[in-house]
N, C-alpha and C positions, 0 to 999 in steps of 0.2 A: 500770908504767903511766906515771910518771914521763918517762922516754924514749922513749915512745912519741907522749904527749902534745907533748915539747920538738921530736918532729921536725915534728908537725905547725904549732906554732910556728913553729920557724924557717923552712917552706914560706911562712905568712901573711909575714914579715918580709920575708927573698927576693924575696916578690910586689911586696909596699910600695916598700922600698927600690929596688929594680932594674927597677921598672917604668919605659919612657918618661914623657913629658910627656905625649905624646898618649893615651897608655894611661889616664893620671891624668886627663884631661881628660874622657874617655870614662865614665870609674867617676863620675867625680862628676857626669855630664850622666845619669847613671841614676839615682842619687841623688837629682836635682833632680826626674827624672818619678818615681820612686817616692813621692817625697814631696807632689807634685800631686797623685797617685792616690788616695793613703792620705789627702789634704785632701778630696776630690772624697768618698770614702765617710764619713767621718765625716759630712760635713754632712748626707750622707743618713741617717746612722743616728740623725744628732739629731735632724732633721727628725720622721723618723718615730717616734724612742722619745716626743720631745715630745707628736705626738698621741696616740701610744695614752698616755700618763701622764693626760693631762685628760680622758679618758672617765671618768666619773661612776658613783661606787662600785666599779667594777672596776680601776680603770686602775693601781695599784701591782700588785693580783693580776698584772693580763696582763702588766706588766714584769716580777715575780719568775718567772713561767711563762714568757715566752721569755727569759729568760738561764738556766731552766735546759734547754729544749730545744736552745739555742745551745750548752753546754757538753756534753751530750749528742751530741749530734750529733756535734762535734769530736772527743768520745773514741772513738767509734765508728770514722771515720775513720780518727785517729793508729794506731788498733790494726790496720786493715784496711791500711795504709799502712805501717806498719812489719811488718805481716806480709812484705809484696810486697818491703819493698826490704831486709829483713832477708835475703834470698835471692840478692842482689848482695853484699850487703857483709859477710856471715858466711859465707858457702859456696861463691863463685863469685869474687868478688875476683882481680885477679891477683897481688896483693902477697902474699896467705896463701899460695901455695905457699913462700915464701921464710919466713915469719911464721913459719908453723907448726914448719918446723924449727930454728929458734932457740934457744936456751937460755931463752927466755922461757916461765913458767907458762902453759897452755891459761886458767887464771882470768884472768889479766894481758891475756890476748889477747882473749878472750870479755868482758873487759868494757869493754875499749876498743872492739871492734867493734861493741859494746852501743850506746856513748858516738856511734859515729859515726853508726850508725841512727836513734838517736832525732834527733840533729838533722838529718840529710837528709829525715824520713818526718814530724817537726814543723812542721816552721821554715814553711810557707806556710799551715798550717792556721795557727799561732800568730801570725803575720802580718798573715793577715783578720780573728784574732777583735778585735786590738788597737783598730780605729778604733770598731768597735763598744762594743767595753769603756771606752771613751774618751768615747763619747758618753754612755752608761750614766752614768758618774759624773757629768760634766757635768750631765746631766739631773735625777740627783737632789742635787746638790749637794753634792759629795764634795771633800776635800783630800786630799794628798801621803797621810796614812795610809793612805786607800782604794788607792791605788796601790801603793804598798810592800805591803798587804795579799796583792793579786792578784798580784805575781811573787812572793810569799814560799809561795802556797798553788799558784799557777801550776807553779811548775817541780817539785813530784811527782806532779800531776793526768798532766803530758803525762809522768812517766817512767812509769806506771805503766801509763796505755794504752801506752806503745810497750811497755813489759817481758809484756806479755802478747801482745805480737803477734811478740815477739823469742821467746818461749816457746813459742806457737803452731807457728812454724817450724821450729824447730828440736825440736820432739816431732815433728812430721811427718817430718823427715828420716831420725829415729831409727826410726821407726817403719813408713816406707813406704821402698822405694827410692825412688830421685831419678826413675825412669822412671814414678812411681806418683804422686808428686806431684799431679802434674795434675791428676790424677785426684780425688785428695782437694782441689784450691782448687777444680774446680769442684764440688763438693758444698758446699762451706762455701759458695761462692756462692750456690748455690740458696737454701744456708738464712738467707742475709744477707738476699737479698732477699724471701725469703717473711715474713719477722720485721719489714723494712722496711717491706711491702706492710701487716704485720695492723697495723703501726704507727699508721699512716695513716689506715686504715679505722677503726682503733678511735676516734683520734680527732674525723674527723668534723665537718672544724671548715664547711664551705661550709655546713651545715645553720643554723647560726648568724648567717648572713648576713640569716635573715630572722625572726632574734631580738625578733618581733614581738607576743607575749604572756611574760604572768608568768612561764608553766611553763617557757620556753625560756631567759628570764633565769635561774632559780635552778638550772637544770640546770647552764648555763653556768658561773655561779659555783662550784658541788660540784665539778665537771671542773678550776676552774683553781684550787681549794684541794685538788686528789688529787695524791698527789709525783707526781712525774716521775723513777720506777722509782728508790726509795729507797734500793736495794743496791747502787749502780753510783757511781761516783767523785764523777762532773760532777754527782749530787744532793750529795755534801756540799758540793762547792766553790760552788755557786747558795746553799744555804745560810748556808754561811759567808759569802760577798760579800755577800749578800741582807738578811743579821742584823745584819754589820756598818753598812751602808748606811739601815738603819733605827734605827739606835741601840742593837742586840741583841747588844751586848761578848760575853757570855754563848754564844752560840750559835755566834758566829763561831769560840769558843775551842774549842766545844763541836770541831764538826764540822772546824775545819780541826786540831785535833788526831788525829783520826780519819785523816783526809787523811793527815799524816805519820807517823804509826803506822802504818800503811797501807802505804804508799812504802816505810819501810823494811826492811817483812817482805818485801816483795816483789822488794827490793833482795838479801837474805840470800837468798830461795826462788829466784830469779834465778844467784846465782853459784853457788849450790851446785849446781843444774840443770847450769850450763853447763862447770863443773869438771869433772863426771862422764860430761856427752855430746857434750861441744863436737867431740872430735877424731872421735868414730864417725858424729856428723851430718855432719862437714867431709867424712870418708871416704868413705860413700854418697853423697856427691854428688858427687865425682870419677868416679862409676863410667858407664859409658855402656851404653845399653841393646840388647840382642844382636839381630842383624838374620836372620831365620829363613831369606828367601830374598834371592836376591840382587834388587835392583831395577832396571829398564830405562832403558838411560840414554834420558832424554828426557821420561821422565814426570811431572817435574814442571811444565813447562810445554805439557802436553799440552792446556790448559784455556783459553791464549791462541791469539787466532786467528792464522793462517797467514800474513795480511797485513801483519803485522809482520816477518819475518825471524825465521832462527832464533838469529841473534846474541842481537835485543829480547828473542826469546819465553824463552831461555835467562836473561836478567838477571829478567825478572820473575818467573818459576821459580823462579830463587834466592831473590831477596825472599821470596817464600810460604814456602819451606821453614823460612827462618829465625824469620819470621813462626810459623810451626806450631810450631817445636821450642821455643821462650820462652813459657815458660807465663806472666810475669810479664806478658807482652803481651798474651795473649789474656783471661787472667783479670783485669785490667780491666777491658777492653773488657765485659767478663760485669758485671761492676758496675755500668758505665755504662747498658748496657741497662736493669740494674733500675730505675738512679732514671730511664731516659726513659719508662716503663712506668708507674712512679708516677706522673709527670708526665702522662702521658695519662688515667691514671685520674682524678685531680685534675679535669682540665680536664671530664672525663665529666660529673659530680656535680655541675660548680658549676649554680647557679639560674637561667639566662640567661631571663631574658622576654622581652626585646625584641629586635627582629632589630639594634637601633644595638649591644646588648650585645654579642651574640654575633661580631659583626662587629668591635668593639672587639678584644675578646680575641683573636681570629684576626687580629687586625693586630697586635697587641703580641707575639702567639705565634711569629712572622714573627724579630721581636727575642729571643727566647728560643730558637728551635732557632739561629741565628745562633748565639748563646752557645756553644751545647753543640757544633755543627759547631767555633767555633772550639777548644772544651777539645780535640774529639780530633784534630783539627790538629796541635795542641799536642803533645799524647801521641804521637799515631803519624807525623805527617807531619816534623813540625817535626827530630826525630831523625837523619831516615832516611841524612842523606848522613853525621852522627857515627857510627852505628852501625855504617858500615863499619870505623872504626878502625884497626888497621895492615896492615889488607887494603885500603885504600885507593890504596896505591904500586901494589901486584897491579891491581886496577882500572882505574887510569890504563893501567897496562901492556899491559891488553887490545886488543885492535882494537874499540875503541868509542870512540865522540868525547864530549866532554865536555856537550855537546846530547842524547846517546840516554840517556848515564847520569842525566843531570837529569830529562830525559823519560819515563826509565821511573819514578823515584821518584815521578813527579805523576800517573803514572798508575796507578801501584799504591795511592798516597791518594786520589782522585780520583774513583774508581768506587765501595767503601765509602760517605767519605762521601756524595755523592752521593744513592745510593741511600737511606741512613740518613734523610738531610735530606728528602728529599724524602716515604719513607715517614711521618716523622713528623708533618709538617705535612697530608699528605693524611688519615691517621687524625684528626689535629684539629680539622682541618674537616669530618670528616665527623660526628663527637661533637657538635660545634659546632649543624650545621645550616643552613652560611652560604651566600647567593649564588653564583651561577657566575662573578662578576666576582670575587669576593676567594680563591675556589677559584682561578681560573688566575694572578690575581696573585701569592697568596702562591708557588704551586706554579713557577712559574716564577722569583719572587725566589729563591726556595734555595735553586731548579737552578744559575743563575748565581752566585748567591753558595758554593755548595760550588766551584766550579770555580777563584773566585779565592780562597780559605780555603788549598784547596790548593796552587796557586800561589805564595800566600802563604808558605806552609811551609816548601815546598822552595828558593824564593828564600832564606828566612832564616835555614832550616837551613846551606845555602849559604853565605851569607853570616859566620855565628858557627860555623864548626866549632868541633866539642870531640873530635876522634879520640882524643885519650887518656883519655876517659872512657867506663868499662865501664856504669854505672849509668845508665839511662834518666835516673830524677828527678832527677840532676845536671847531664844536659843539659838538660832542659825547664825546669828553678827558673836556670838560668842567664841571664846578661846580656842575649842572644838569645833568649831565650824568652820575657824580659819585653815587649821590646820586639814579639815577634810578638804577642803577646796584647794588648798595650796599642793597637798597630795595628789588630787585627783589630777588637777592640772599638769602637774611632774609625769605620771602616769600614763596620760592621753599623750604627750611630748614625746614621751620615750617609745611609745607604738607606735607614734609616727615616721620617730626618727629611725626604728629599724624594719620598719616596713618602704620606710624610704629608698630601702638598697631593689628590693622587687620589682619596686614600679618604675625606677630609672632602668632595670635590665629588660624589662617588659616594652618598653617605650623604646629605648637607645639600642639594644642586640634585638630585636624583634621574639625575644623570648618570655617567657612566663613567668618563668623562674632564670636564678643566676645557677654557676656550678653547680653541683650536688653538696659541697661540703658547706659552702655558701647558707646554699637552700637549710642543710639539718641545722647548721648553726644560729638564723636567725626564726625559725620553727620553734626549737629550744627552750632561746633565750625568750620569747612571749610566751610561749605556755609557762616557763618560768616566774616571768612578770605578773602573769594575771595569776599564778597559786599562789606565791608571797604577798602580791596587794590586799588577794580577796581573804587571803585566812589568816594574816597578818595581825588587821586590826580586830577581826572577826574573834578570833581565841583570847586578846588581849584585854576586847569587851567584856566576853563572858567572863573572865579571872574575875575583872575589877566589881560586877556587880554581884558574885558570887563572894566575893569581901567585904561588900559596900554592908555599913550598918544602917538598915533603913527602918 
């Protein structure tokens, strides 16, 4: 373990040491926007812990209840996330072919592979929850102990979601072929999200919005002194934070004792698992699955149209196949859908009376699918040109010009999202109930905004290749993926903030539009917005990998 760890050491030194100036220059100008970001969310989590703490008789309730749905939530996550990428870095790695026949224990290997999961499948969820956690103490008036407390309970809370999602996978492996996989993430997904959906439901909280007599206050109150699923990690670790944060020594010792009693059984049930099935799960998953008949060359691009070439229609063929055969890919995507489905349910049930309300919310909703179009950007666009990897020389090699290969990755993201975006805001307005003006506005904003998201992507993908990285979540958690997401974000902001002057004149003067001069100037400035987003990065891409020595 020892030597395994020192190499990966000496890789971080290597890095340090023998990076340029510009390199350094670059890490620490990320550095500086990471740390804006992480400023930018605190204020808001104080902002907000602040109000909900001064609501009157409830208000510590509703803090201890969402820090422990926030912890919840996260474990959830880490496990469904170390499921996924436990699947790269236990089983499909390129390094384990060499690994595995070494002189090194399967334990020694297995639990280093362990070690490198959990911080790949952590480190962004653990990330977000910090500024939150941050405002939390803040709020209630906490010193350095509250601190020490939370990384000393912290780091067996997220080993132990990730140890059961490292476990998850690798009983799957043993248990299914690798060709069957699939098969079983997407059932587990079904049941994620069915579990997610009764979550929800159960809860119930929109009904409370119009927490207008006695009975609905004391229901309110029973609901937010019921745990928050008392068998599961993230209720000791709410606990323990929650006890100590109230002056409850006792409690904190109580449960974050549990916590590491906990950790370590699962630490022991964990290696002895992996001593005994590491090498027959590694084994099944090298296996490839038997093709009955032979298949037609051509068919996998049989689905794009004719007007493209069959050079195009050949590259975006490819794309789908490999698309199809990565189950890690598609069964996200199967998660994603659930929480947009909750989100639509959500938006169903809230109490809208007034047409200003419902109108409100379908204009903020505009900023929320933004959100989500830009995560799978992120996820599937942002990737596309690293995922070629050392088929990428191949690539170049073909008779395809550096414009079609670029082309066809925007258009293989481009259509999905798209479609997705667009779906989703038409179903929310129609939930909604809103006007034909903010129907064709929004519906038209996320048609053009999917167009430059993706653009986006591929420009940036472009721009930060990572071709020696096999693992999706390394290249999306990477340098360039901050920075696409930090953009994109900037981006969706600023469409809303100038689309913001329309829907106040449409609402408040009963008009559609404001002035004429008004109207030409904020028309403009977005058609502006979306030509510099989209060909921005997009020309910046092509330069850099038309330079790139590969």
């Amino acid at each position: 373990m020892r030597f395994l760890l020192r190499i990966q050491f000496l890789k971080l030194k290597n890095w340090v040491t023998r990076s340029s100036a510009a390199e350094r220059i670059k890490a620490a100008s990320f550095a500086c926007l990471g740390l804006l970001f992480f400023g930018g969310l605190h204020w808001g989590f104080f902002r907000f812990l602040t109000v909900i703490r001064n609501v009157e008789l409830i208000g510590d309730l509703l803090l201890l209840k969402i820090l422990a749905m926030a912890f919840m939530t996260s474990f959830l996550m880490i496990i469904f996330s170390s499921t996924l990428a436990s699947f790269s870095t236990l089983f499909f790695a390129r390094d384990l072919s060499m690994l595995v026949h070494t002189p090194l224990p399967y334990r020694t290997l297995f639990a280093f592979k362990s070690l490198e999961t959990t911080i790949f499948s952590s480190w962004m969820m653990v990330m977000s929850l910090l500024p939150f956690l941050a405002a939390y103490g803040q709020v209630t008036g906490q010193g350095p102990a509250f601190y020490f407390l939370l990384t000393a309970l912290g780091i067996p809370f997220v080993w132990i979601a990730s140890a059961l999602g490292i476990a998850l996978s690798l009983a799957l492996m043993c248990l299914f072929p690798a060709r069957r996989v699939r098969d079983v993430m997407l059932v587990l997904a079904v049941l994620i999200c069915t579990g997610l959906f009764l979550w929800v439901r159960w809860l119930a909280p929109a009904k409370f919005l119009r927490a207008d007599t006695m009975e609905f206050l004391i229901q309110y109150i029973a609901l937010l002194e019921t745990p928050t699923a008392p068998f599961l990690p993230s209720y000791w670790l709410a606990q323990a934070v929650g006890g100590f944060a109230a002056g409850r020594v006792a409690d904190a010792l109580q449960f974050g004792g549990i916590l590491v009693g906990t950790a370590l059984a699962v630490t022991g049930g964990l290696l002895y698992f992996g001593e005994k099935a590491y090498y027959g799960g590694w084994s099944s998953a090298q296996e490839s699955p038997r093709r009955n008949r032979p298949a037609p060359l051509g068919r996998e691009w049989r689905w794009v149209p004719s007007l493209f070439g069959v050079r195009f229609r050949a590259f975006l063929g490819k794309d789908l196949a490999v698309f199809r055969r990565d189950s890690n890919q598609w069964s996200q995507l199967l998660m994603l859908l659930s929480i947009v489905a909750i989100y639509l349910i959500s938006i169903r049930k809230l109490p809208l009376d007034t047409r200003f309300l419902r109108g409100l919310i379908s204009f903020l909703n505009i900023g929320m699918v933004g959100f989500v179009l830009a995560s799978v950007g992120l996820r599937f666009v942002f990737p596309a040109v690293s995922l070629e990897g050392r088929s990428w020389w191949a690539l170049r090699s073909a008779p395809m010009g550096l414009w079609e290969i670029l082309w066809g990755k925007f258009l293989g993201g481009v259509v999905p999202i798209a479609a997705m975006g667009v779906a989703l805001v038409w179903v929310s307005n129609a939930f909604l109930g809103v006007d034909r003006f903010i129907v064709w506005l929004s519906n038209g904003t996320v048609f053009v905004m999917s167009i430059t998201l993706a653009g986006m992507g591929v420009g940036f993908g472009a721009l930060f290749p990572r071709f020696g990285l096999e693992n999706v979540a390394q290249i999306q958690t990477s340098a360039g993926g901050l920075v696409y997401m930090a953009t994109s974000l900037f981006y969706v902001g600023v469409t809303l903030a100038l689309e913001a002057v329309v829907v106040r004149a449409h609402y408040f003067s009963g008009r559609s539009f404001g002035n004429t001069s008004e109207t030409v100037f904020i028309f403009t400035a977005l058609v502006l917005l979306n030509i510099v987003a989209f060909t921005t990065p997009f020309l910046l891409g092509k330069l850099k990998l038309e330079r790139a020595d590969l």
